[in-house]
MARLO-172910 format. One record per residue (C-alpha): x negated, y negated, z negated; residue number from 0; residue in one letter. Coordinates in pm, whole numbers, m for minus. Layout:
# residues N
site X: X&Y: Y&Z: Z&seq: NUM&type: a
...
This chain:
# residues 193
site X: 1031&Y: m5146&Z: 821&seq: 0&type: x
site X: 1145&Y: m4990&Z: 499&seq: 1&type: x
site X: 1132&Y: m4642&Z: 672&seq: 2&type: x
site X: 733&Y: m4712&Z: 788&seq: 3&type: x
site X: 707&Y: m4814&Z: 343&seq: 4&type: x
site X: 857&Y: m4520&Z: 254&seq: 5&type: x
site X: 612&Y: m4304&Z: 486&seq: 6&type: x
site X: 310&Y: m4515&Z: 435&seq: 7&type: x
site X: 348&Y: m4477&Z: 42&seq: 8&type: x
site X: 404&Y: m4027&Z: 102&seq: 9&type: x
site X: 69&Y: m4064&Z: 264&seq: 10&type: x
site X: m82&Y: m4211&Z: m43&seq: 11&type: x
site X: 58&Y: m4023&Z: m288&seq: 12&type: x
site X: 14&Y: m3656&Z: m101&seq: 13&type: x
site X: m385&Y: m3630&Z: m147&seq: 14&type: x
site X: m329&Y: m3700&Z: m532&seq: 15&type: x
site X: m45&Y: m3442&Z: m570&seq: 16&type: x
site X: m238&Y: m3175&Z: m357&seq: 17&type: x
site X: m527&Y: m3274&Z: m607&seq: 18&type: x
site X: m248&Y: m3168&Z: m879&seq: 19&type: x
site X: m219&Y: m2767&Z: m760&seq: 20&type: x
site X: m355&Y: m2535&Z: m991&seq: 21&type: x
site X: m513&Y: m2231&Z: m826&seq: 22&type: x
site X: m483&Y: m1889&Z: m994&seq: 23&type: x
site X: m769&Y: m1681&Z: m945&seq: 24&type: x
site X: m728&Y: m1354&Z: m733&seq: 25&type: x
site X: m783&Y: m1060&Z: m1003&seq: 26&type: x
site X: m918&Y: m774&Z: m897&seq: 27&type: x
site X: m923&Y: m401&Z: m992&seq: 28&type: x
site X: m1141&Y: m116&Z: m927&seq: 29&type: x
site X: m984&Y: 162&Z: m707&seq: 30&type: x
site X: m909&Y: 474&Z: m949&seq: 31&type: x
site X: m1096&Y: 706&Z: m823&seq: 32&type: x
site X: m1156&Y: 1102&Z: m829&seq: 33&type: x
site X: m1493&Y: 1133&Z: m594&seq: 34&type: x
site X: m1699&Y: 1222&Z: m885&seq: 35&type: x
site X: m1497&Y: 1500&Z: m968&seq: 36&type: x
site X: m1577&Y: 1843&Z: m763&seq: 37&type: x
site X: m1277&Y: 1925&Z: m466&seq: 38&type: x
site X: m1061&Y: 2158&Z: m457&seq: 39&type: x
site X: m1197&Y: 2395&Z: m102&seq: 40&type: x
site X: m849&Y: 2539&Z: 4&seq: 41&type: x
site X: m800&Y: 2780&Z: 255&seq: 42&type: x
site X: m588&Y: 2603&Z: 488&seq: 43&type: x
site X: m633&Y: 2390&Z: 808&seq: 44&type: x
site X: m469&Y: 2070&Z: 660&seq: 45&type: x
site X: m354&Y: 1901&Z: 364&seq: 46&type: x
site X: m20&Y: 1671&Z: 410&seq: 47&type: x
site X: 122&Y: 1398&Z: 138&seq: 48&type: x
site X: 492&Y: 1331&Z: 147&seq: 49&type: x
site X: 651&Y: 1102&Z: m73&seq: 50&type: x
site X: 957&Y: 1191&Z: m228&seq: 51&type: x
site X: 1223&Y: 852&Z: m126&seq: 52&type: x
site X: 1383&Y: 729&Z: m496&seq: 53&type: x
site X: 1745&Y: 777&Z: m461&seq: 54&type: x
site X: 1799&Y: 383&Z: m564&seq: 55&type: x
site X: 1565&Y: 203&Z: m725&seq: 56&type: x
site X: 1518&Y: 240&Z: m1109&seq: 57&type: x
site X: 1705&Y: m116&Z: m1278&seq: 58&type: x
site X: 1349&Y: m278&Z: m1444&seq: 59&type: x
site X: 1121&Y: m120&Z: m1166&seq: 60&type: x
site X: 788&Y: m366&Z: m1106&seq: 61&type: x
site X: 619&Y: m134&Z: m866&seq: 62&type: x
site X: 548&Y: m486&Z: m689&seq: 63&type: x
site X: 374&Y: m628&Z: m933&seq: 64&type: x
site X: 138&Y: m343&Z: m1005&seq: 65&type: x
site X: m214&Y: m390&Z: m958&seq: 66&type: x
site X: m219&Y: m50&Z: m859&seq: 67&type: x
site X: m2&Y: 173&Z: m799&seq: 68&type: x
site X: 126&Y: 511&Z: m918&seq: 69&type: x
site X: 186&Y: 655&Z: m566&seq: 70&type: x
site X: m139&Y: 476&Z: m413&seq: 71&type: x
site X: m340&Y: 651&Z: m718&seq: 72&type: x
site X: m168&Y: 994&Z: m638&seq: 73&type: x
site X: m238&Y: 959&Z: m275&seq: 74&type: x
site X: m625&Y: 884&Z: m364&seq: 75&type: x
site X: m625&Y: 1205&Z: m557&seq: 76&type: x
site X: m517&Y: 1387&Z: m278&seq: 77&type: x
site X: m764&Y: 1272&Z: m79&seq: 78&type: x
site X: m1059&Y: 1325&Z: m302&seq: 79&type: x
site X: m949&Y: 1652&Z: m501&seq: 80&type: x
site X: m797&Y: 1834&Z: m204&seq: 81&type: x
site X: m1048&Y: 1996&Z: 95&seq: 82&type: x
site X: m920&Y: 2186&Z: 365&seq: 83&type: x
site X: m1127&Y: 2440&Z: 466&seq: 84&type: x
site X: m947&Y: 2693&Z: 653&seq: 85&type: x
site X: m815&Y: 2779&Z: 955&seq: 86&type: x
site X: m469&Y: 2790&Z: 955&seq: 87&type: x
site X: m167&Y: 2664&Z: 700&seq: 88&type: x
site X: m99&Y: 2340&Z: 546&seq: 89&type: x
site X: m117&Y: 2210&Z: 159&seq: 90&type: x
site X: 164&Y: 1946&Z: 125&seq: 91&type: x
site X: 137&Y: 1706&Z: m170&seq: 92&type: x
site X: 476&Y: 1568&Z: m316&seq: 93&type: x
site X: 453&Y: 1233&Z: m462&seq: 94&type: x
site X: 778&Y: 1303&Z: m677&seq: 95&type: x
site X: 787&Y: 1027&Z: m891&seq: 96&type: x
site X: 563&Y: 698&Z: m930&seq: 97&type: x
site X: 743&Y: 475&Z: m1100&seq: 98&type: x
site X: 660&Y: 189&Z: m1394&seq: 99&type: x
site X: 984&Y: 74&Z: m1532&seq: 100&type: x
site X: 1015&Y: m266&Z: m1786&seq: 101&type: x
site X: 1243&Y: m260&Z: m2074&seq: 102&type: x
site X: 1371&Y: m568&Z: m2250&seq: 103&type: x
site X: 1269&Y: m588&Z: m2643&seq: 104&type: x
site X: 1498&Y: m703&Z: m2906&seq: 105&type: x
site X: 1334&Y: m1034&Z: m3046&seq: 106&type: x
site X: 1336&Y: m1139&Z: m3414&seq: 107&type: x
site X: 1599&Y: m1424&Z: m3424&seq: 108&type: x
site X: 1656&Y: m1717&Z: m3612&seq: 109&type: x
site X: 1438&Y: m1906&Z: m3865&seq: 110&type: x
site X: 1167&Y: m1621&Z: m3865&seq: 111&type: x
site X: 1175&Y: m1573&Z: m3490&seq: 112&type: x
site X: 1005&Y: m1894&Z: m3465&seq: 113&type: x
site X: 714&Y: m1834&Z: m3658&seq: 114&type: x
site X: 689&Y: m1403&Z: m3514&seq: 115&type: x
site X: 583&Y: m1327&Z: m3226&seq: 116&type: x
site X: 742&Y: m983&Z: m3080&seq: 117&type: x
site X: 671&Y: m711&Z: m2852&seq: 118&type: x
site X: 919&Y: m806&Z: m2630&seq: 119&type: x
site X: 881&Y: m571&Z: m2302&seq: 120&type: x
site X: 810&Y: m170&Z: m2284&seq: 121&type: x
site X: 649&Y: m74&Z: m1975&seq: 122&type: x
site X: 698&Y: 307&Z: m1914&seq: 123&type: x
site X: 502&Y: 492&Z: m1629&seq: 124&type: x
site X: 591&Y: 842&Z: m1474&seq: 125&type: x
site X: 417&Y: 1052&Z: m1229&seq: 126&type: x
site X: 465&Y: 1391&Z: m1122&seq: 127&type: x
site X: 367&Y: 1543&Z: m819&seq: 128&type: x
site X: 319&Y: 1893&Z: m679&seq: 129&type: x
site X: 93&Y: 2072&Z: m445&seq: 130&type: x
site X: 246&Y: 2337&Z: m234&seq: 131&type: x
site X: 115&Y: 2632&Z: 3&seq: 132&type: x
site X: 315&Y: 2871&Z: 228&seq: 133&type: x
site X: 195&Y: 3107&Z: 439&seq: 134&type: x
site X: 250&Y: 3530&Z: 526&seq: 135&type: x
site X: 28&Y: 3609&Z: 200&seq: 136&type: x
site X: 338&Y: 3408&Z: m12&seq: 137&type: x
site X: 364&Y: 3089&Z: m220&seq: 138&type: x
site X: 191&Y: 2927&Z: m467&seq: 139&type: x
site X: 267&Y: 2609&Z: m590&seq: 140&type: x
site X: 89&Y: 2381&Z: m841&seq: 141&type: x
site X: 272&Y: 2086&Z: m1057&seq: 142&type: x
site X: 147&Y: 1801&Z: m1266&seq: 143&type: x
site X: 328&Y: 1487&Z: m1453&seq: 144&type: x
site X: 249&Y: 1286&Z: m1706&seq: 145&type: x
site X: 467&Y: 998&Z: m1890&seq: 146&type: x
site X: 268&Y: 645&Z: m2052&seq: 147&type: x
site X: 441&Y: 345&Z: m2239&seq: 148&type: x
site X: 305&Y: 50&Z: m2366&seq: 149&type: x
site X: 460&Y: m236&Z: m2535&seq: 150&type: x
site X: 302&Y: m624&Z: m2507&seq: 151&type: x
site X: 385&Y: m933&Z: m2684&seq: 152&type: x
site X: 599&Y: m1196&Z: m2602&seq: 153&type: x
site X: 272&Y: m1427&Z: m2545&seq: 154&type: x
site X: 96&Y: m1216&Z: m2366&seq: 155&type: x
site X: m12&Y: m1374&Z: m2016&seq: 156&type: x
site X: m8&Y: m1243&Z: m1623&seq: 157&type: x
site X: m368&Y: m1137&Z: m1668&seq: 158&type: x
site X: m294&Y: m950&Z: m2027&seq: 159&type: x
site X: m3&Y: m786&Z: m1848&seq: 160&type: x
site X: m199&Y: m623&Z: m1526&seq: 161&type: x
site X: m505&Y: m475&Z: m1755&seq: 162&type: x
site X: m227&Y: m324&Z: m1956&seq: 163&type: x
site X: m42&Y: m209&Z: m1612&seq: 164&type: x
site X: m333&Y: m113&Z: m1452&seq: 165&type: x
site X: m519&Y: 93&Z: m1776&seq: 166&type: x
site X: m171&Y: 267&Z: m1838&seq: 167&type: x
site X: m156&Y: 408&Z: m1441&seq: 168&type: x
site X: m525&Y: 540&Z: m1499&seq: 169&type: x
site X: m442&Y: 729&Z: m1779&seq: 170&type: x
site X: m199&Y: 826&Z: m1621&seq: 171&type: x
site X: m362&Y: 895&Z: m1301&seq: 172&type: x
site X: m659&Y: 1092&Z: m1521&seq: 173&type: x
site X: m394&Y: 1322&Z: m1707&seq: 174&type: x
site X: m204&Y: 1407&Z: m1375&seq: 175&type: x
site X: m597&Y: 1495&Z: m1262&seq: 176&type: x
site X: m635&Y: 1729&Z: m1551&seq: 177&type: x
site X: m303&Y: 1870&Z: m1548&seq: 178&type: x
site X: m357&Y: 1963&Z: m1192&seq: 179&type: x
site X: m686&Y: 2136&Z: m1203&seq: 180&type: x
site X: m569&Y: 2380&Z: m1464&seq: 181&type: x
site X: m235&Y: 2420&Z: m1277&seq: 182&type: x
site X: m447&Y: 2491&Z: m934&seq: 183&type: x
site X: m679&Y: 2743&Z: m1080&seq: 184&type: x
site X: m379&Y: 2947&Z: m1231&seq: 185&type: x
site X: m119&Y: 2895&Z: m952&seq: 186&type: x
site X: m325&Y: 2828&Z: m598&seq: 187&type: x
site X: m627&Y: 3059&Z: m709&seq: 188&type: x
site X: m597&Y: 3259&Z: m428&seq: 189&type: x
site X: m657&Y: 2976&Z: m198&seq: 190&type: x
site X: m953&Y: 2855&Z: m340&seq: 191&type: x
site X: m1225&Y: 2873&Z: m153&seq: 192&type: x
């Protein structure tokens, strides 16, 4: 009987503690994108991405907790910058590094610790990536990277944290963009089209 108790008083209880969950709202981000910018027409038959495997992963990596990522930004670039137009040949993209990397903070201690409040995390994004093309007229090859870091405070929520994340990878993403075109126009200019 005391088992049928027990049970009886779980089945009261459970619709007041589901009633008890606290749902956190499912942000969302707009895709960085490059369509509004003018492609790149290159004379070859197809354009390839690779990404470039990380040795070991870098210690304070949060990759997984990005918004959006470095590498998924980098592939939408390639696919809205880069045109294939030709008949023959291949453009490969390499996705050489995409990484956003935390670093602890020193916080103020003691007596005026508790009344300061600190940047206490560094979040530093990287991305460089190259465009190559190889065919019986030679090589060209055109490379971009660009470097962000951003510190927040110590009270700074989830929802603080990914704008920050996700603003740093655009600029990022918009500098790699810039770097590129000037690097493609110099380097690939003979396979413009």
């Amino acid at each position: 009987m005391r088992l049928s108790w027990g049970l009886f008083g779980i089945m009261l209880l459970a619709p007041f503690l589901a009633a008890c969950e606290t749902q956190v709202p499912g942000r969302s981000f707009p895709e960085i994108s490059f369509a509004h910018e003018t492609p790149f027409n290159l004379d070859v038959a197809s354009i390839q991405v690779e990404s470039q495997p990380a040795t070991a992963p870098e210690s304070g990596a949060i990759v997984h907790e990005l918004p959006v990522t470095l590498a998924s930004a980098a592939e939408q670039w390639a696919r809205q910058r880069l045109k294939a137009v030709g008949q023959s040949g291949t453009a490969v993209v390499r996705i050489e590094k995409a990484t956003v990397v935390e670093e602890k903070l020193k916080k103020t201690g003691g007596f005026r610790g508790a009344f300061t409040t600190d940047q206490t995390e560094r979040y530093v994004g990287e991305l460089a990536m190259s465009v190559t093309i190889a065919d019986a007229r030679g090589q060209g090859i055109a490379r971009a990277s660009a470097t962000r870091s951003r510190t927040v405070a110590e009270d700074a929520s989830l929802a603080d944290r990914e704008k920050l994340w996700f603003e740093m990878v655009e600029e990022i993403a918009r500098e790699v963009d810039s770097v590129m075109e000037q690097q493609i126009r110099q380097y690939l200019a003979s396979y413009l089209r």
